[in-house]
DOTIFI-443404 format. One record per atom (N, C-alpha, C): atom name; z, y, x; residue in one letter. Coordinates in steps of 0.05 Angstrom, whole numbers. Last residue first. Example, Ala and Ser with C-alpha at 12.3 -4.5 7.8 and 13.67 -1.06 7.14 Angstrom:
<rs>
at, Z, Y, X, aa
N, 142, -45, 257, s
CA, 143, -21, 273, s
C, 157, 1, 258, s
N, 156, -114, 264, a
CA, 156, -90, 246, a
C, 156, -66, 264, a
</rs>
This chain:
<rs>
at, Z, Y, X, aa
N, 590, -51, 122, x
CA, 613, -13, 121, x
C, 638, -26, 140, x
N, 526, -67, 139, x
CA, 557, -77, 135, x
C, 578, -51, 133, x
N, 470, -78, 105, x
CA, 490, -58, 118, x
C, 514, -72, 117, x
N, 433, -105, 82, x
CA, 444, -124, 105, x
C, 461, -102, 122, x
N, 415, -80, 41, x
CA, 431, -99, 35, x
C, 445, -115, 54, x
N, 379, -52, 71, x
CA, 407, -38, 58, x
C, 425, -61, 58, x
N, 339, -68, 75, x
CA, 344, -66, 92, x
C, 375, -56, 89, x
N, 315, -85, 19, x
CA, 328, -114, 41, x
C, 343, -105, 65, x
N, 308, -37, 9, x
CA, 328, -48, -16, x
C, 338, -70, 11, x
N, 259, -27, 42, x
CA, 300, -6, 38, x
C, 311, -20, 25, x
N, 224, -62, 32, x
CA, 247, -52, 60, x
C, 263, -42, 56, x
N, 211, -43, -22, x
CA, 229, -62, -13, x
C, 242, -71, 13, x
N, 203, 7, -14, x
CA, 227, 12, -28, x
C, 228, -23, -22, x
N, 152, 32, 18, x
CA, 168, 24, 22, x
C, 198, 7, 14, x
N, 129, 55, -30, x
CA, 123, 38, -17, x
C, 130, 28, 0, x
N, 169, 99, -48, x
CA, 157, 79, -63, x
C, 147, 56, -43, x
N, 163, 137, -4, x
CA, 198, 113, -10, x
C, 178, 94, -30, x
N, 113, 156, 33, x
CA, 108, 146, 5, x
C, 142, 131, 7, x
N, 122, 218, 78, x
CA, 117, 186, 83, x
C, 136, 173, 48, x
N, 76, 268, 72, x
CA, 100, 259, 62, x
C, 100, 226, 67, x
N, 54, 322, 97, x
CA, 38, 297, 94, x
C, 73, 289, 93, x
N, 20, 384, 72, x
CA, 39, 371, 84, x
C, 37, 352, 83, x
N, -25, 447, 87, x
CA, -19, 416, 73, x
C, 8, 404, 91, x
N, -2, 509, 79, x
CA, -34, 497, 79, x
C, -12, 464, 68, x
N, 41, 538, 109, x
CA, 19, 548, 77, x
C, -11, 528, 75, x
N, 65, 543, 157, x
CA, 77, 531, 133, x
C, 60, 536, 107, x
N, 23, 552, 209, x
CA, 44, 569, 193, x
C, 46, 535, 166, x
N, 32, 538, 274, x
CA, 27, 543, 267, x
C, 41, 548, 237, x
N, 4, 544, 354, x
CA, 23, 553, 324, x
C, 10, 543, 291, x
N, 18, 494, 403, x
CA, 3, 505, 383, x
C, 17, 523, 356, x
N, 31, 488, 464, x
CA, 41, 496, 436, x
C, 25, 508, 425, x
N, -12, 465, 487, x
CA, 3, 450, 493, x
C, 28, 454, 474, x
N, -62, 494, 477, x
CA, -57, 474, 476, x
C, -33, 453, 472, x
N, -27, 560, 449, x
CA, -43, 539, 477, x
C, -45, 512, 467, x
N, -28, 608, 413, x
CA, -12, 592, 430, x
C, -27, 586, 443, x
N, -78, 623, 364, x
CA, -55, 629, 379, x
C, -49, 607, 394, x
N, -97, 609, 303, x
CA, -110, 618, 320, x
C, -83, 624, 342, x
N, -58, 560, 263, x
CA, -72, 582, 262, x
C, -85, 586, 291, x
N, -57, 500, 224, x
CA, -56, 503, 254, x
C, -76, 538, 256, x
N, -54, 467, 184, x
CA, -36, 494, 183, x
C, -36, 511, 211, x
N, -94, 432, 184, x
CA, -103, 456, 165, x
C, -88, 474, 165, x
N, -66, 381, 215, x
CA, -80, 400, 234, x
C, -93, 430, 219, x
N, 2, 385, 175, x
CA, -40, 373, 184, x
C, -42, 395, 196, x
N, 58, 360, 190, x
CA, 37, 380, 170, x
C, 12, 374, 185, x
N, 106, 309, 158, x
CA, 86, 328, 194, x
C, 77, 346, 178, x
N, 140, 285, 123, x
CA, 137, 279, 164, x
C, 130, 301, 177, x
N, 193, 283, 73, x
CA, 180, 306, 92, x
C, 177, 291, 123, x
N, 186, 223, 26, x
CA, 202, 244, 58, x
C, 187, 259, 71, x
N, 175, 224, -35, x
CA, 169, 226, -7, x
C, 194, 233, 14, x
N, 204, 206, -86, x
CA, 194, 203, -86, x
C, 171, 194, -50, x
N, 260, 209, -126, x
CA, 251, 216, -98, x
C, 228, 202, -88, x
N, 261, 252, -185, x
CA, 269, 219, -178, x
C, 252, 229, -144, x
N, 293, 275, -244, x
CA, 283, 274, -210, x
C, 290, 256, -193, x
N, 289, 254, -308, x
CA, 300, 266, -278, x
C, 292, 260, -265, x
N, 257, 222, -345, x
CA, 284, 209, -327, x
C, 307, 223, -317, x
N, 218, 246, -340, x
CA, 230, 250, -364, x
C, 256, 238, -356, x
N, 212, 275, -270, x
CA, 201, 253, -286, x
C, 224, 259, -310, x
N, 191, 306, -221, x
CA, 207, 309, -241, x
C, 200, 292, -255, x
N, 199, 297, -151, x
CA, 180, 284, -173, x
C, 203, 290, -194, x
N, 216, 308, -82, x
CA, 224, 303, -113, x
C, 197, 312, -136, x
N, 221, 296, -18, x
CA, 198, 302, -35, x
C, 206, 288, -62, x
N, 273, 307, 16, x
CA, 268, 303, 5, x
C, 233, 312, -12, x
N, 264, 310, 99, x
CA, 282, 326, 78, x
C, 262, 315, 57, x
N, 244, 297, 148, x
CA, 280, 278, 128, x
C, 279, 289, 110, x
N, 228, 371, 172, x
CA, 225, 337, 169, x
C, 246, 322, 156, x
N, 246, 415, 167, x
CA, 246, 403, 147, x
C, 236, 377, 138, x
N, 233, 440, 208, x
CA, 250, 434, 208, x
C, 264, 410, 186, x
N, 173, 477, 190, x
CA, 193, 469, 212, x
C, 216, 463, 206, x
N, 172, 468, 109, x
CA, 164, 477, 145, x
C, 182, 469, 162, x
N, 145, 450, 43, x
CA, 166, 443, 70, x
C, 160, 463, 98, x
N, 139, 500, -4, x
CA, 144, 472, 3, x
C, 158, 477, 31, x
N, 80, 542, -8, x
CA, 109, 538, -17, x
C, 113, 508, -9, x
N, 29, 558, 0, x
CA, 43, 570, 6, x
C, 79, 572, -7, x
N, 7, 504, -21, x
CA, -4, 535, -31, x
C, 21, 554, -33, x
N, 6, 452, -7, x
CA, 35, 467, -5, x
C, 32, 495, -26, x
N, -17, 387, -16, x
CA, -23, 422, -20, x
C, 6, 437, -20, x
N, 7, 330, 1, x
CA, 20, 353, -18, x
C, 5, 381, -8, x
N, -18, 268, 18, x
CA, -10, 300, 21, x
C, -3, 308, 4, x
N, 27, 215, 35, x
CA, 13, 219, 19, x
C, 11, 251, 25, x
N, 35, 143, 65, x
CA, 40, 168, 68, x
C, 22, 178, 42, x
N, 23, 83, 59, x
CA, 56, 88, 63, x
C, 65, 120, 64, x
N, -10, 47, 5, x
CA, -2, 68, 22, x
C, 27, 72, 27, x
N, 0, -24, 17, x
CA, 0, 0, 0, x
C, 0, 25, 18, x
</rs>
C-alpha cells in the first residue's frame, strides 16, 4: 500500500520543524490521525543559498508518511511494548 501521501499546503500547514507532528482528518467520528509530518518537496525550494543549504519556504507541498498503512506494524509493534 502506499506508505506516503502529499498535502498542497496553499500557504498553510506544516514547516521546519514540524516533522512527527500530526496530519488530522475530520471525520463525523472526530479527528482521526491520519499522516505524520516527513519532508516538503523540492516545489518549496526558492532561489537562494547553495547547494549544500538550500532555502526554502513553507507554501507549496508537503509529503506525510500514510498511519493507515502502516497501522498493522503499529498495532504488532505496540503490543510487544513492555512498561
Amino acid at each position: 500500500s502506499q506508505t506516503e501521501f502529499l498535502v498542497s499546503l496553499k500557504n498553510k500547514g506544516s514547516c521546519y520543524g514540524d516533522s512527527g507532528g500530526p496530519a488530522m482528518l475530520e471525520t463525523v467520528n472526530g479527528p482521526m490521525l491520519v499522516g505524520i509530518t516527513s519532508r516538503m518537496t523540492i516545489k518549496n525550494r526558492v532561489p537562494g543559498g547553495s547547494p549544500r543549504v538550500p532555502v526554502y519556504e513553507c507554501t507549496v507541498d508537503m509529503i506525510y508518511t500514510n498511519v493507515l498503512a502502516l497501522k498493522e506494524w503499529v498495532d504488532q509493534a505496540s503490543s510487544q511494548l513492555r512498561y
